[in-house]
C-alpha positions in Angstrom: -14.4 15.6 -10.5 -12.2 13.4 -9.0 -10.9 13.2 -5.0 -7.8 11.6 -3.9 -8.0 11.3 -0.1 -4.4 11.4 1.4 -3.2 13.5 -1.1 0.2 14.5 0.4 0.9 10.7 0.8 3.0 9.0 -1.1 0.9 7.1 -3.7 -2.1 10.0 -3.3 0.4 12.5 -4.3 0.9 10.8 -7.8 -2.4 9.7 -8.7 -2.9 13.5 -8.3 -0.3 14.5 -11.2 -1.5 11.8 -13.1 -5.6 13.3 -13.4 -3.8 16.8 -14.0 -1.9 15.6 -16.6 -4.6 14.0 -18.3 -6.8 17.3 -18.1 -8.8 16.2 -15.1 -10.4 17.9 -12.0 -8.9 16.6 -9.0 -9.5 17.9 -5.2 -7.9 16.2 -2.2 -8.7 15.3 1.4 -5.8 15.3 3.3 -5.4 16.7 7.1 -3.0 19.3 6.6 -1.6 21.5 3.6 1.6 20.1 2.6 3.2 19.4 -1.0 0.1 19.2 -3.0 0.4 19.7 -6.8 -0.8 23.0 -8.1 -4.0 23.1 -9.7 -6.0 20.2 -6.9 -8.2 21.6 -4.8 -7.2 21.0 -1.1 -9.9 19.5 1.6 -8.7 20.0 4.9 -10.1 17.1 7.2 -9.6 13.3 8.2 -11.7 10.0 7.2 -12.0 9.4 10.9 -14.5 13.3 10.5 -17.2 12.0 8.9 -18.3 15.9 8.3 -15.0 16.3 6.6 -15.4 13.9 4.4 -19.2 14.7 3.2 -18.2 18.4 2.2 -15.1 16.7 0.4 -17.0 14.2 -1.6 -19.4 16.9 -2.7 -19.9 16.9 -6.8 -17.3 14.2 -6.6 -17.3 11.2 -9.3 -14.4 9.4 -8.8 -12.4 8.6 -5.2 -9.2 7.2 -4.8 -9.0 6.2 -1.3 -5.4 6.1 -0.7 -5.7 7.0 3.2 -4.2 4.9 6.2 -2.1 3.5 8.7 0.9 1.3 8.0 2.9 0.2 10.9 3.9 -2.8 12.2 2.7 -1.5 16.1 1.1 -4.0 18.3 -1.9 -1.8 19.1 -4.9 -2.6 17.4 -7.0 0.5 18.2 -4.9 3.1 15.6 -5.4 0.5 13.0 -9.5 0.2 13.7 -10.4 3.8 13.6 -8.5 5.0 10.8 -8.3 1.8 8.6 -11.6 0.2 9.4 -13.8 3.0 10.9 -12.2 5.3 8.5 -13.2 3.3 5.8 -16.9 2.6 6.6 -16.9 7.1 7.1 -15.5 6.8 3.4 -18.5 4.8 1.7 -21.0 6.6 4.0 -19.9 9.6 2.3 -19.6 8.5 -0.9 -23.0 7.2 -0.7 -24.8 10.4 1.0 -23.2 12.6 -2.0 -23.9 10.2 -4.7 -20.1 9.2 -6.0 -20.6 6.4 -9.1 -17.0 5.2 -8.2 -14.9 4.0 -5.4 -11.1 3.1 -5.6 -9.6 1.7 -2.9 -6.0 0.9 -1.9 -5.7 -2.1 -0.1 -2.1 -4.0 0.3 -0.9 -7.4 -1.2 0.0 -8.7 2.4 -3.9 -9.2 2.6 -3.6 -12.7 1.8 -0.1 -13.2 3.2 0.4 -15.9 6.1 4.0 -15.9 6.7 3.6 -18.7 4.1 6.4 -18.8 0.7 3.8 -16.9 -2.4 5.0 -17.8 -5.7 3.0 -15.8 -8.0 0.0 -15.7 -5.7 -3.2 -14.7 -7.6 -6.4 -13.4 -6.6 -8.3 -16.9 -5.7 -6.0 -16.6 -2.4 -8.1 -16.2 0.3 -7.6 -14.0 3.6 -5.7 -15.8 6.0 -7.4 -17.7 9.0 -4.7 -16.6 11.2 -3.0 -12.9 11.5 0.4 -11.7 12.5 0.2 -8.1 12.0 -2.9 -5.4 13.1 -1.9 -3.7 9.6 -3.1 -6.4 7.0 -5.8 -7.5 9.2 -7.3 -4.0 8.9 -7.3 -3.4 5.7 -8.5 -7.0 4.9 -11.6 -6.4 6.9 -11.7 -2.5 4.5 -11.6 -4.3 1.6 -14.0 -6.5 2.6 -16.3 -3.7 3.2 -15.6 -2.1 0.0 -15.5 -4.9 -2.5 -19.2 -5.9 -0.7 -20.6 -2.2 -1.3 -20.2 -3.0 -5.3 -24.2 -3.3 -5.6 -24.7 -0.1 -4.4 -21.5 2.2 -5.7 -19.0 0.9 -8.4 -15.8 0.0 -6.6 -12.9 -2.1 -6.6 -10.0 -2.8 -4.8 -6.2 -2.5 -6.0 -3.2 -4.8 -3.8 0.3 -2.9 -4.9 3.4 -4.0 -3.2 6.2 -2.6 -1.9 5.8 0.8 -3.4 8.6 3.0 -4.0 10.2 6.3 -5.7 12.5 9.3 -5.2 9.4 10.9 -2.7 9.3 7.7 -0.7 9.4 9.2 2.7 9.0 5.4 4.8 10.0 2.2 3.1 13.8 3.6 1.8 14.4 6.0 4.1 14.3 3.8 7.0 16.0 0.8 5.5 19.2 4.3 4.8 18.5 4.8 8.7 19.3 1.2 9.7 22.3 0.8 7.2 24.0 3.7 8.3 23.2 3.1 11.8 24.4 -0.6 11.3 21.3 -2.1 12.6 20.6 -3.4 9.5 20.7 -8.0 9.1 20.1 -9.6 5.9 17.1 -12.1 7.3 16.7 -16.0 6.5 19.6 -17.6 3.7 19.3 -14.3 1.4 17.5 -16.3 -1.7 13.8 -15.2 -1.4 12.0 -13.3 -4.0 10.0 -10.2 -3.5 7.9 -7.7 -5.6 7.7 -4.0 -6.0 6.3 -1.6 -7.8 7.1 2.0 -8.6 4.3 4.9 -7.8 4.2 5.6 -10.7 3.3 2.5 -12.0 1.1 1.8 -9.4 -0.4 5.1 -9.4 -1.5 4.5 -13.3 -3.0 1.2 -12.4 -5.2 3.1 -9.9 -6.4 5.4 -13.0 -6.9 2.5 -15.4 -9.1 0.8 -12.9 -10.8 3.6 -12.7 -12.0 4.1 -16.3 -12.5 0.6 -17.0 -15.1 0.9 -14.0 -18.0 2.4 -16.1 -20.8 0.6 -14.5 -22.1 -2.5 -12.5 -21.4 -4.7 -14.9 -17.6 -4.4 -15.4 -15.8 -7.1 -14.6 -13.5 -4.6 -13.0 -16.6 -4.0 -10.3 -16.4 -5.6 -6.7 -12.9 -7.4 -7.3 -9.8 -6.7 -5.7 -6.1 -7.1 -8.1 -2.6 -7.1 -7.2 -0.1 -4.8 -8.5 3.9 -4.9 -9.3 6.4 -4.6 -11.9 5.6 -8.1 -12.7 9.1 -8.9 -12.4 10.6 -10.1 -9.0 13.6 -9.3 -7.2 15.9 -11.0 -5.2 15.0 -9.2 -2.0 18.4 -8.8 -0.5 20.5 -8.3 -3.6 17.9 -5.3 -4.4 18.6 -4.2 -0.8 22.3 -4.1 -2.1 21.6 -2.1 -4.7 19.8 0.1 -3.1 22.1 0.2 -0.6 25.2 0.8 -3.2 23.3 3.9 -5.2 23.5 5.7 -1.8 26.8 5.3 -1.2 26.5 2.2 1.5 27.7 -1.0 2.1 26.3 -4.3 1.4 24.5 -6.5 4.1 27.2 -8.2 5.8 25.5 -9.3 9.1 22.8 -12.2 9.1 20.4 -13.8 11.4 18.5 -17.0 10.3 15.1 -17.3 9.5 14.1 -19.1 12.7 15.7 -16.7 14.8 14.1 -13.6 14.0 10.8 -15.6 14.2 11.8 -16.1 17.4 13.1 -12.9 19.0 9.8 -11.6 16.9 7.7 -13.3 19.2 9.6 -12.6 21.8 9.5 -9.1 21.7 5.9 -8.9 20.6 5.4 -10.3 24.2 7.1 -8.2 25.6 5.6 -5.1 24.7 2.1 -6.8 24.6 3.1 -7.4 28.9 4.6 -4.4 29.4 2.3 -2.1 26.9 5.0 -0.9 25.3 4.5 1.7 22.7 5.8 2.3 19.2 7.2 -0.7 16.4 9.5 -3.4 17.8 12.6 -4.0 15.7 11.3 -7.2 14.8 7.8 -9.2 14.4 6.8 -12.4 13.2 5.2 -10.5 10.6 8.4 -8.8 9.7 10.4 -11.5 10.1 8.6 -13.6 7.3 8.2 -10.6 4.8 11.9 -10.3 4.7 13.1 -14.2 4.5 10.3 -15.7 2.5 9.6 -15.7 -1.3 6.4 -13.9 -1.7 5.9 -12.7 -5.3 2.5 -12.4 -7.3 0.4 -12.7 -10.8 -0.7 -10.0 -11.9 -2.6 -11.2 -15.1 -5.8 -10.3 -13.8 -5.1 -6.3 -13.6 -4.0 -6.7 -17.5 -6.6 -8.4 -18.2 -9.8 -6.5 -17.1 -7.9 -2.9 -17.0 -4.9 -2.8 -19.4 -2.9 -2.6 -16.7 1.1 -2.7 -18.0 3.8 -1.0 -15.9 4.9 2.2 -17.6 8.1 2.9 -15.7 10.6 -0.6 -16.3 13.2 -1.6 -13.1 15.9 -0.2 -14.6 14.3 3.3 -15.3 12.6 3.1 -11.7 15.7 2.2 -10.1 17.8 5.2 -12.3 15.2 7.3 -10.8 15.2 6.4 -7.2 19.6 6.8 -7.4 19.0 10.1 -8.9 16.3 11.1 -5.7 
């Protein structure tokens, strides 16, 4: 048996129709019925319930921890309980029930410093310095989970950038800003980015998973990255994406060092003034969209098999025909 916590997300969703197609038992943990495939058992409850989470991982095998918070918010706190905390209630409860394997989904921006990443590997460390609450709390989770390897199998997969036609964040609000004309093309419009398509990443999750068959797999207690192997220009994809949908290019532009700027700037702000919600631009932010920040994903083919399945040009037909 198999459990997918978060499975109306995203990425949880997928790795779901993945194990049905492939014959398995899958159940899910996810806090409120939504658009679950038919045939997974639903779990209604949270990872910040530890109750909810025992009765979940009852006869389970397998989890896929797909679960968490991604936000570029100032506030630290949402980001401990679900991403941290949350995590700790996972491997508590996979240990009480006796689950042999533990998948979890970490991010690539884990090692990410605001530095340029030209095909970063897995040697990178974590950084010694953070600009966002997001990668520092699922640094510190993987952490946790890649160090419970002696006493559960597990391992830890880094996708980037995931997308497809149920994306309900990353494209939709880059459409929102467009059309509302709040959108800039950041730094000189030259950097190189990865992504990867759920389904595609979704896969990897699966392949890690059976090539995790006991402690000593080298698949057990590492962590891999995950794309399409193939960068993109980060604004001309933008363009594209933006074309498909019936918009207009990125016309407007602010420089590098100015967003870095008014990114400080306004995370100032709301720090002094305890603002709530995202502002419309970090540090953080700012660096992800001028910098090159690809990676090597070598590793994931070689311990797991791990090829992606769905090629950029089928991926993108799929995402104009969403």
């Amino acid at each position: 048996m198999n459990l997918v916590i978060g499975g109306t997300g995203f990425l949880g969703r997928e790795i779901i129709c993945q194990l049905l197609e492939r014959g398995q038992k899958v159940k899910t943990l996810c806090r409120r019925h939504g658009d679950i495939p038919d045939g997974a058992e639903v779990v209604i409850g949270d990872i910040t319930n530890p109750e909810s989470l025992k009765i979940a991982c009852q006869d389970v095998e397998t989890v896929y921890h797909t679960a968490s918070v991604p936000s570029i918010s100032l506030h630290w706190q949402p980001f401990y309980e679900t991403n941290v905390l949350g995590a700790q209630n996972v491997l508590d409860a996979c240990k009480t029930a006796g689950v042999r394997k533990l998948i979890y989904t970490s991010s690539a921006s884990v090692t990410f410093d605001c530095k340029p990443q030209h095909g970063t590997d897995e040697t990178s460390p974590y950084p010694d310095r953070w600009f966002a609450h997001y990668p520092h709390s699922k640094a510190i989770a993987e952490k946790m989970m890649l160090d419970a390897s002696d006493s559960l199998l597990t391992c830890a997969l880094r996708p980037h950038l995931i997308i497809g036609k149920r994306d309900r964040h990353l494209i939709p609000r880059l459409l929102r800003r467009a059309e509302a004309g709040r959108l800039f093309r950041v730094g000189d419009g030259t950097n190189l980015i990865d992504i990867i398509f759920v389904e595609n990443a979704a896969l990897g999750h699966i392949q890690a998973a059976q090539a995790l068959t006991d402690a000593a797999s080298p698949v057990n207690g590492n962590a891999y990255f995950l794309s399409q192997g193939e960068p993109v220009n980060c604004w001309e994809w933008i363009d594209e994406v933006l074309a498909m949908k019936g918009l207009p290019k990125v016309r407007r532009s602010i420089s590098f060092a100015a967003a870095w700027a008014l990114g400080w700037t306004l995370e100032g702000l709301y720090k002094y003034c305890r603002l709530r919600g995202e502002p419309v631009m970090t540090r953080f932010l700012a660096a992800q969209l001028a910098t090159t920040h690809y990676l090597n994903i070598a590793k994931a083919k070689r311990d797991f098999g791990y090829v992606p399945v769905i090629s950029m040009a089928e991926g993108m037909k799929r995402l104009a025909d969403a």
